[in-house]
N, C-alpha and C positions, 0 to 999 in steps of 0.2 A: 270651875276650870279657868286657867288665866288665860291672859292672850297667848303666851309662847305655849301653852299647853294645844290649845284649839287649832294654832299655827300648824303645829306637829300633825295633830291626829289630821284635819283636812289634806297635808303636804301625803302623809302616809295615805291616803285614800285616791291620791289622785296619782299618788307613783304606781300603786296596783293598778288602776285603771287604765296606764299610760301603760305599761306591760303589759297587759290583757290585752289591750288594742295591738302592741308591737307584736304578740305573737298571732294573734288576727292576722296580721299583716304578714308572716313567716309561711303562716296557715299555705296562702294563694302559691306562695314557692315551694314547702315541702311536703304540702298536704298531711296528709295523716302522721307523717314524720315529726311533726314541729312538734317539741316539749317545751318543759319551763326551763333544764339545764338551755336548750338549745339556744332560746330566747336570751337568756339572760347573758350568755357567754355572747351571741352574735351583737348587743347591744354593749355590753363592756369591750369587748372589740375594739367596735366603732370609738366607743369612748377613748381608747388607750392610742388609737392610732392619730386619735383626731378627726377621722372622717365623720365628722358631725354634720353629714349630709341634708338631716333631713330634721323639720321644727320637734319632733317627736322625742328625737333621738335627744337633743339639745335641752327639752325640756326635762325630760327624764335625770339625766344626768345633774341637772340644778336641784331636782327633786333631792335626787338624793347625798346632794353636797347642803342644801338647806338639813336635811334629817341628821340628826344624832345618829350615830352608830345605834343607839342601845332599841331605835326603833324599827332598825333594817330586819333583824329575824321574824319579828311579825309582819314586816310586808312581805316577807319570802314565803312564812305562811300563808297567808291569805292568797296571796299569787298562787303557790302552787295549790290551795282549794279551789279557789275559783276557775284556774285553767280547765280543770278535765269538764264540768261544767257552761265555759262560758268557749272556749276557744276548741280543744278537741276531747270528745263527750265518748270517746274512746276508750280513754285514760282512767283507769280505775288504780285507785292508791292498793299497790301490793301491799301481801303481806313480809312481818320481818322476816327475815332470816339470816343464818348467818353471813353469809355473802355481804346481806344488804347493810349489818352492823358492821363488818370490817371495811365497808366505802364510808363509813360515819366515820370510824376510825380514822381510814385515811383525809378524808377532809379535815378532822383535829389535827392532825401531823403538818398539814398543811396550812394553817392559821397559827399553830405552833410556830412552827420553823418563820412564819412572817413575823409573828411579834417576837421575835427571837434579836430576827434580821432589825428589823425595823424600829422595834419598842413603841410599836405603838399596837394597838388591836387592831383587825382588820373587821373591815366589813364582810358581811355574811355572803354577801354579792361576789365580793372580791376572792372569797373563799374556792368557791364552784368555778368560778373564772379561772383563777391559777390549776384548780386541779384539773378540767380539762385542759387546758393550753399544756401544762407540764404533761399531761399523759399524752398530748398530740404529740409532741416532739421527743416523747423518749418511747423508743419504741418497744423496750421490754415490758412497757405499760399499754401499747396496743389493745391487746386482748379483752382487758378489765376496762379499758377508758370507753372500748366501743360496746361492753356491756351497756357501760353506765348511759352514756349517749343514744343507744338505740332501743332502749328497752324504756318507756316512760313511766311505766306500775312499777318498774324497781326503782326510777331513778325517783319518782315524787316520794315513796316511801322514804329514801334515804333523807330527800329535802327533810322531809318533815321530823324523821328524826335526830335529823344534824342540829334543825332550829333548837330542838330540846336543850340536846350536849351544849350547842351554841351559848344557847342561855345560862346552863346551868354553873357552865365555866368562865363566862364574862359576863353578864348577868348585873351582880354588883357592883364591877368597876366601872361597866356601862352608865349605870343608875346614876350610879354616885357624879357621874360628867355631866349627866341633864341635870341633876338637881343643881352643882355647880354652875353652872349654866343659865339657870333658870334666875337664879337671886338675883 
């Protein structure tokens, strides 16, 4: 393993840890409520507004400006394994169904439409963020956005199977930027 390899995988261990501990911290405000969408949307937040109130939040977000894109799905992984274990032991990964395959869906629609806009991929992060923020503010998405947000056995399942699609559809061009990267 090189140095920028080792850089990586420790940066990815310590952004997981830095989320697990953020939602630790979520935990004391909304108890048994606190998920990994919750987490991750309330700390992108912060990120987008600037309220980089606090050293946690600050580090987090270096974490994942140091990270490659192509290694954000597996910290999303790992996040949302380790949450229902380590932060609320609650949380047991649902099973699919179709429901939870059309929120996968939608979240492709929604990194779609970004690298559309953008031309660039978006982070997996950045994914979950837009789709709740878009479904706060449109309200004929109410219904399905406070599924998604208040249910955590369906929302880790859909994590888990977005990272798949995630992967499966930028995957390569991801790779292809570390390797690029790496020389």
């Amino acid at each position: 393993m090189n140095e920028q390899q080792t850089l990586y995988a420790d940066t990815s261990i310590e952004l997981v840890d830095g989320l697990i501990q953020y939602g630790q911290y979520l935990k004391n405000d909304f108890g048994d409520n606190v998920s990994p969408a919750l987490t991750i949307y309330s700390i992108l937040d912060k990120i987008s507004k600037n309220s980089l109130d606090t050293q946690e939040i600050l580090k987090i977000r270096k974490q994942m400006q140091t990270l490659p894109l192509y290694y954000h799905h597996q910290c999303l992984r790992l996040f949302i394994e380790r949450f229902s274990s380590e932060v609320n032991i609650d949380i047991k990964i649902g099973d699919q169904t179709l429901d939870s395959l059309n929120e996968v869906d939608n979240l492709e629609k929604i990194a779609k439409t970004y690298n559309e806009y953008t031309k660039r991929i978006p982070s997996i992060f950045e994914v979950i963020y837009l789709y709740i923020d878009e479904g706060l503010k449109d309200s004929s998405s109410q219904e399905r956005i406070s599924k998604f947000i208040s249910d955590a056995s369906f929302q880790s399942r859909v994590g888990l199977d977005y990272c798949y699609k995630f992967q499966k559809t930028y995957g390569e061009d991801l790779k292809t930027g570390v390797l690029t990267n790496e020389k």
